[in-house]
C-alpha positions in Angstrom: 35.9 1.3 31.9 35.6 2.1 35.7 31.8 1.8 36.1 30.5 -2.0 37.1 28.8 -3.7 33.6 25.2 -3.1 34.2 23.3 -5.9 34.8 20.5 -5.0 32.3 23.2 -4.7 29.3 25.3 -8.1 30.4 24.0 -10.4 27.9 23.9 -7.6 24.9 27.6 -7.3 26.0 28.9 -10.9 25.6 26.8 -11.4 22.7 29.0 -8.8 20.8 31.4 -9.6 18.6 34.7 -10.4 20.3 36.9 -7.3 18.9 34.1 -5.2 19.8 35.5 -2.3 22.0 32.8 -2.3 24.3 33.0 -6.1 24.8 36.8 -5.8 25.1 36.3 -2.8 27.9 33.8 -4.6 29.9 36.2 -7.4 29.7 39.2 -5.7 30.8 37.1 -4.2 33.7 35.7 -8.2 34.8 39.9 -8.8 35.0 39.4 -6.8 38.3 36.1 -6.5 39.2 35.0 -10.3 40.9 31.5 -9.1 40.5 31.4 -8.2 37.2 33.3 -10.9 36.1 30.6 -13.5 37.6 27.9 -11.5 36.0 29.6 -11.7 32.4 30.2 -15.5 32.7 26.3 -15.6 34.0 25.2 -14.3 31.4 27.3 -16.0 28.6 25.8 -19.1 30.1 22.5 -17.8 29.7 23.5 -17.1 25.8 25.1 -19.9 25.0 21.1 -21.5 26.3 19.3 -18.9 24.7 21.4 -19.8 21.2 21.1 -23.4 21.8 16.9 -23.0 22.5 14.5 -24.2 19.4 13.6 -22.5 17.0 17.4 -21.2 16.4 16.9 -19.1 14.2 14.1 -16.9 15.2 15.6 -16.6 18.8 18.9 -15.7 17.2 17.8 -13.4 14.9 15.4 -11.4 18.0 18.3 -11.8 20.2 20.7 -9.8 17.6 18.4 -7.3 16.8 17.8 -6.7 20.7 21.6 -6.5 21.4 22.1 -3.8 18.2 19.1 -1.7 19.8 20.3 -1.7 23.4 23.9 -1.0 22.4 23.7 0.9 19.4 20.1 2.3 19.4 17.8 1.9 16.1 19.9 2.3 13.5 16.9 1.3 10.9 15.7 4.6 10.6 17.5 7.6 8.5 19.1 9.4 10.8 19.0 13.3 10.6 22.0 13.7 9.0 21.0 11.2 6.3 18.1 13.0 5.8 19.5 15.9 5.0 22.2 14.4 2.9 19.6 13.0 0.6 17.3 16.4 0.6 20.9 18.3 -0.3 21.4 15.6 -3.1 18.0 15.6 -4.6 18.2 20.0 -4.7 21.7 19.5 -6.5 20.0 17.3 -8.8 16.7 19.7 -9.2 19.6 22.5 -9.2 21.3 20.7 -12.6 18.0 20.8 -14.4 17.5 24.2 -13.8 20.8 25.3 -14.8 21.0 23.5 -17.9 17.5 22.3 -19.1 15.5 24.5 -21.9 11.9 23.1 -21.8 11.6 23.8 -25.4 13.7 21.5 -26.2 12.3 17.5 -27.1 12.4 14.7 -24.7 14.6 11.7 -26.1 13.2 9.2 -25.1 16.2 6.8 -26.9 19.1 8.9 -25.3 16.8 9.2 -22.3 17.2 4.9 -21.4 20.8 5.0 -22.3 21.3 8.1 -19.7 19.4 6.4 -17.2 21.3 3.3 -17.3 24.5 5.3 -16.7 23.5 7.0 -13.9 22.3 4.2 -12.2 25.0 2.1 -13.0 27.3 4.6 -11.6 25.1 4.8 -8.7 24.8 1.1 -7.6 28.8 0.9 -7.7 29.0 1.1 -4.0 26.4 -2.1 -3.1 29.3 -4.3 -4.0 31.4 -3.2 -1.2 29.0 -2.8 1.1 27.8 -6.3 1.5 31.3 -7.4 1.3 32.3 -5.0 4.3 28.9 -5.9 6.4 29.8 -9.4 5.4 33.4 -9.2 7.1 32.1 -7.7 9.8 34.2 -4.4 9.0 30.6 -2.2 8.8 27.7 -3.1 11.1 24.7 -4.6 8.6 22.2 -2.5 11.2 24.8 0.7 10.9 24.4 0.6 6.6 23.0 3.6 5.8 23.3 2.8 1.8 20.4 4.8 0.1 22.9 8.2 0.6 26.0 6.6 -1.1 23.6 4.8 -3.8 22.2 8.9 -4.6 25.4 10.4 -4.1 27.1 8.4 -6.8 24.3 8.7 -9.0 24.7 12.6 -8.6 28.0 12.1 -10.1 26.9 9.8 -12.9 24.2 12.9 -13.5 27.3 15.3 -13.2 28.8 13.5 -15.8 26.7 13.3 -18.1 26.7 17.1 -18.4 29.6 16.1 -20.8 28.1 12.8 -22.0 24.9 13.5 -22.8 24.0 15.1 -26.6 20.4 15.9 -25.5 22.1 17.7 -21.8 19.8 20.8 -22.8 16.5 19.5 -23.2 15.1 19.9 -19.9 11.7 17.4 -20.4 14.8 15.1 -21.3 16.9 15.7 -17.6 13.6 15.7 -15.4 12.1 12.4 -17.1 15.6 10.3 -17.1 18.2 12.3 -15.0 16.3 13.4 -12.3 14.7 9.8 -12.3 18.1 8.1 -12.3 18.4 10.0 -8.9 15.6 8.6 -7.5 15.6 5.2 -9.1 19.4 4.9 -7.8 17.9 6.0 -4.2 15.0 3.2 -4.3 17.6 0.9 -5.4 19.8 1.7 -2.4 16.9 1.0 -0.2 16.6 -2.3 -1.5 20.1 -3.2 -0.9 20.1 -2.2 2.2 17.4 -4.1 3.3 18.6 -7.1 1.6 21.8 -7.0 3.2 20.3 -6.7 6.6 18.2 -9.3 5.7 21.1 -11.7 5.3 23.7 -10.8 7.4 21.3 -9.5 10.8 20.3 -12.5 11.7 
């Protein structure tokens, strides 16, 4: 880091987490730079007031949430990339149907709950890990992006049941429980991802 710390981005800086490579950078710089170096401590101070000011919580929380959109940007929006991801996901799903449903076929509606407890099953296996990584601080809470993994997986559990599944010709059968398991997996994702933000961005 060669450039002085910006004084509008000092407190978002030592409010980062202290392995934080930009926080570690700006601190390596303040080694040499005087200036910089009384602006860091400066604004540390003003943290430590800021953290220490009623109502905790709430100030805490804004103050977080500030710091992850000065330094990071908004990450609480699907990026373009994710929405893709998830367009390309639901067309392989659509795509499966297609390929393998006969509409004269019956709907089982039996099979049909069993199916769609497999493939969300299969697709809620990542939320585990998740909140244990945002917990540890190895993945960002603000940077989870949880919906794509939660329909990816359950792409595979739909994938699968190609195999599984007795009734995998019907296609009333794959668009009222695989196809749904897609998007019930998705919503659950969402949910998840919220939750875990919820908790841990604080």
């Amino acid at each position: 880091m060669t450039e002085h710390i910006d004084e509008a981005l000092a407190l978002a800086v030592v409010a980062l987490g202290e392995s934080d490579p930009q926080r570690v950078a700006a601190l390596k710089h303040a080694d040499e730079c005087p200036a910089c170096a009384v602006l860091l401590e400066q604004s540390a101070e003003l943290l430590a007031v800021i953290d220490d000011s009623e109502p905790a919580l709430l100030v805490r929380r804004e103050l977080k949430q500030r710091v992850e959109r000065a330094v990071w940007g908004d990450r609480s929006q699907p990026s373009l990339v994710l929405r893709w991801l998830l367009s390309a996901l639901g067309m392989i799903s659509l795509g499966l149907v297609l390929l393998d449903g006969h509409l004269d076929q019956p709907l089982s509606a039996e099979l049909g709950i069993r199916c769609l407890a497999f493939e969300t099953g299969i697709g809620l296996a990542p939320v585990p890990l998740a909140a244990l990584l945002a917990r540890t601080g190895a993945v960002r809470a603000s940077a989870l992006h949880l919906v794509g993994w939660t329909t990816g997986f359950a792409v595979i559990g739909q994938l699968l049941l190609r195999t599984r599944c007795v009734a995998h010709g019907a296609g009333l059968h794959l668009l009222a429980f695989h196809v749904t398991g897609i998007v019930l997996a998705a919503l659950l994702g969402v949910a998840a991802e919220a939750l875990i933000r919820k908790r841990l961005v604080r």
